[in-house]
DRENDO-1510 file (C-alpha; in Angstrom, 1 decimal, always signed):
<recs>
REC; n; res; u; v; w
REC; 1; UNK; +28.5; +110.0; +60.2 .
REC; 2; UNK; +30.6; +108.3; +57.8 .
REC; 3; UNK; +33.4; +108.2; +60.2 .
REC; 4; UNK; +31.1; +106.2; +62.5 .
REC; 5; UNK; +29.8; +104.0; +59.6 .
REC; 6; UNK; +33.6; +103.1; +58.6 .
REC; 7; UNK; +34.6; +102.4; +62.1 .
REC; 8; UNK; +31.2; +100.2; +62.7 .
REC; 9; UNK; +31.4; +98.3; +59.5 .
REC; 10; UNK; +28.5; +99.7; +58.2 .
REC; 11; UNK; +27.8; +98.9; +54.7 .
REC; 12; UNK; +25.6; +101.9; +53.0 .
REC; 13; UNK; +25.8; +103.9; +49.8 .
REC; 14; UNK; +27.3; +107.2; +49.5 .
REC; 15; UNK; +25.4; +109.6; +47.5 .
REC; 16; UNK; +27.8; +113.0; +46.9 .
REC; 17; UNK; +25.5; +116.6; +47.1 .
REC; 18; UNK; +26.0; +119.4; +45.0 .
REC; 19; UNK; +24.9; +121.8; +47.4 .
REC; 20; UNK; +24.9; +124.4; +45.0 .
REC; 21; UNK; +23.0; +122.7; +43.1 .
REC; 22; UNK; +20.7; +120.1; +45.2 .
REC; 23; UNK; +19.0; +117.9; +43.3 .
REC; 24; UNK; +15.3; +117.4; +43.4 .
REC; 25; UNK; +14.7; +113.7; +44.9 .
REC; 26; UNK; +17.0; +115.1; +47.8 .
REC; 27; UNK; +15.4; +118.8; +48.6 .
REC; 28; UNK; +11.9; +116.6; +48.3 .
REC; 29; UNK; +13.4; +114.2; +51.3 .
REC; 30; UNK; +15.0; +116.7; +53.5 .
REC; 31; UNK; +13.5; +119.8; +52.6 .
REC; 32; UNK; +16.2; +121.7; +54.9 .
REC; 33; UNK; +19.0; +120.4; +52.6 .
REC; 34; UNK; +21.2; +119.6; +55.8 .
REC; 35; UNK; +23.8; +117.2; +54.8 .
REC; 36; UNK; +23.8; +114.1; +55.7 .
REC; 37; UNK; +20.9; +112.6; +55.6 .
REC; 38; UNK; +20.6; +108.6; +56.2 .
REC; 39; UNK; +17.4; +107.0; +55.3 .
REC; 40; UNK; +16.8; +104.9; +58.1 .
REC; 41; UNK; +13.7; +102.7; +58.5 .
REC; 42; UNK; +12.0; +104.2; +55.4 .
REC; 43; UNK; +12.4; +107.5; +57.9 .
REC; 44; UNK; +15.3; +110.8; +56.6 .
REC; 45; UNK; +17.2; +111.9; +59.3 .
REC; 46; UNK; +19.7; +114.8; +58.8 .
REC; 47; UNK; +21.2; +115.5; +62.0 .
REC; 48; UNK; +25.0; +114.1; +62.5 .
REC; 49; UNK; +24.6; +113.9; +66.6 .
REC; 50; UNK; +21.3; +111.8; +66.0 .
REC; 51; UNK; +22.2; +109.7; +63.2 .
REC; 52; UNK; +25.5; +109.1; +65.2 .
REC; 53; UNK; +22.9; +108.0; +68.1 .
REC; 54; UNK; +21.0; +105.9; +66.0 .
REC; 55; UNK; +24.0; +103.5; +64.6 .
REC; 56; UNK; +25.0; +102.9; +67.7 .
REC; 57; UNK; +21.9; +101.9; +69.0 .
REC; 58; UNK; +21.7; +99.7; +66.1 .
REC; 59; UNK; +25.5; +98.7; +65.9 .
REC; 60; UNK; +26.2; +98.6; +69.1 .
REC; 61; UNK; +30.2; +96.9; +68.3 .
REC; 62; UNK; +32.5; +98.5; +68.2 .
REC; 63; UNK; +31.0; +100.6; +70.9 .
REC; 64; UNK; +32.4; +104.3; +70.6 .
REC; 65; UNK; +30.0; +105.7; +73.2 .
REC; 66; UNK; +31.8; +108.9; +74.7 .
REC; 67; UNK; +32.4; +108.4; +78.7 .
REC; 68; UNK; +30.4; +111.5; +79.4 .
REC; 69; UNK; +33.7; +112.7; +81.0 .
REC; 70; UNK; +35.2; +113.3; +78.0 .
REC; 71; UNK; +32.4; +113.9; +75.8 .
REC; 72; UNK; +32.9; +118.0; +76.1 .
REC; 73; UNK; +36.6; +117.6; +75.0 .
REC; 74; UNK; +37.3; +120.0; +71.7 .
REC; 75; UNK; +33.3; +120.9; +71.6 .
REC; 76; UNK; +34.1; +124.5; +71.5 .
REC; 77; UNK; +36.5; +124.0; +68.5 .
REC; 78; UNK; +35.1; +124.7; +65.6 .
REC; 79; UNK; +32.6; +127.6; +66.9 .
REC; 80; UNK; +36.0; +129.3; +68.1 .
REC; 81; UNK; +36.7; +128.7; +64.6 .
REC; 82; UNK; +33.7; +130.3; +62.6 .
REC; 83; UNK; +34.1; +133.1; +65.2 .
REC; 84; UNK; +37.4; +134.3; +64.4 .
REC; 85; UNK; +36.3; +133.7; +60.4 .
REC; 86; UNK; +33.6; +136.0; +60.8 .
REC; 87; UNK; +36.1; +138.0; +62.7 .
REC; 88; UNK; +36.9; +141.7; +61.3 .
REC; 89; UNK; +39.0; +143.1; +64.4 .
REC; 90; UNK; +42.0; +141.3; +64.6 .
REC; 91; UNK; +42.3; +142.4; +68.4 .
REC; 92; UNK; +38.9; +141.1; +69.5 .
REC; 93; UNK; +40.1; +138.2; +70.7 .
REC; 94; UNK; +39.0; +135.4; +68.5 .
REC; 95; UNK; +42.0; +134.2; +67.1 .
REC; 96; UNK; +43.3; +133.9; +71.1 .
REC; 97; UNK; +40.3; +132.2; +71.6 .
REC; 98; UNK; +40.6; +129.4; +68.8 .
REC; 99; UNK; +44.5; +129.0; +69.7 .
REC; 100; UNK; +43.6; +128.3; +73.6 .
REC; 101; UNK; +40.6; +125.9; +72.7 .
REC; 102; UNK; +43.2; +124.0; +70.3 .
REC; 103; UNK; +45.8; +124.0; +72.7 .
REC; 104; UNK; +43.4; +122.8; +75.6 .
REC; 105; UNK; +42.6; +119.6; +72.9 .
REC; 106; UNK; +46.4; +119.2; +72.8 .
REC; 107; UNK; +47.5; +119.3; +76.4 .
REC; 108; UNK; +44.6; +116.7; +77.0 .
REC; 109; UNK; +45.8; +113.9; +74.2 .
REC; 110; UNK; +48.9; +114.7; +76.0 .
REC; 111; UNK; +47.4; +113.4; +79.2 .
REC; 112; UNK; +45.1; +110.8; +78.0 .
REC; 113; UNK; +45.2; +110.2; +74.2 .
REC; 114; UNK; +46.3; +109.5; +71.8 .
REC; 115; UNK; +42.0; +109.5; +71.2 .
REC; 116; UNK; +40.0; +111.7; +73.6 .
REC; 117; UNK; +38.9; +109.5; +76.0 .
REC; 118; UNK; +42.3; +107.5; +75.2 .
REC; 119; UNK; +43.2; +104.1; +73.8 .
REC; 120; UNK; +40.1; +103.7; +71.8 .
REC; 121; UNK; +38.3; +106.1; +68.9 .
REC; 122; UNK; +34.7; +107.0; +70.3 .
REC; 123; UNK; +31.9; +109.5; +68.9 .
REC; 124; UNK; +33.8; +112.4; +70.5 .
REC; 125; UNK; +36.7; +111.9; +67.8 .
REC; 126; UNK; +34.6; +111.2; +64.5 .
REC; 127; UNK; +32.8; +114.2; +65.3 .
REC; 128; UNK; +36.1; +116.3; +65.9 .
REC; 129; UNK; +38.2; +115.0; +63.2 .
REC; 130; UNK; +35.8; +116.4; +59.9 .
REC; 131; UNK; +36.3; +119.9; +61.9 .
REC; 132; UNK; +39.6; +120.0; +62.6 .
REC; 133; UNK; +40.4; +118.8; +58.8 .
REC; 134; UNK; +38.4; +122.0; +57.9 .
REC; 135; UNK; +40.3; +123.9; +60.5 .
REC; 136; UNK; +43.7; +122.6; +58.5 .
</recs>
């Protein structure tokens, strides 16, 4: 969400969570303590995919729509990746798993990058790029 507010030229305030420690004003506006939340029309929203939805439909330039062709690229990622976390058999296949989803991402910026659906960023990178930091 960020990612998208940077690259739209949002302007909006940045409030760091302890999520160890939440404090009160933000458990009493998002009681699931999801981070982020945006406060949009006097209206909390914590969901990334929907909040990513909503700036576009509010900032529509720079678009970064997805082409739906693309819009599956690297979605399997980072569940590949809390699989083989959670993993405690090293020959169940998980690691396999995460190394053929990553090389699947790599073999298609090969073909049509360098972004996923190619010479422009859209959603389908900003949403990738936090989880493959993570990954790192």
């Amino acid at each position: 969400v960020t990612l998208t507010l940077e690259e739209k030229k949002v302007p909006y305030k940045l409030h760091l969570i302890n999520l160890a420690d939440k404090p009160q004003w933000f458990t009493e506006v998002n009681p699931e303590g999801k981070v982020p939340v945006v406060k949009f029309d006097d209206k909390w929203v914590s969901d990334s995919d929907v909040l990513a939805g909503i700036l576009e439909e509010k900032y529509p330039e720079p678009v970064l729509k997805t082409p739906p062709e693309f819009a599956s690229v690297g979605s399997k990622i980072f569940g590949s990746f809390v699989t083989f976390l959670k993993s405690k058999d090293p020959s169940d296949g998980s690691e396999q798993a995460l190394l053929n989803e990553l090389k699947a991402l790599d073999e298609h910026l090969k073909a049509h990058g360098p972004y996923i659906a190619g010479e422009k960023v859209t959603a389908a990178d900003l949403s990738l790029a936090p989880k493959l930091y993570h990954l790192k």
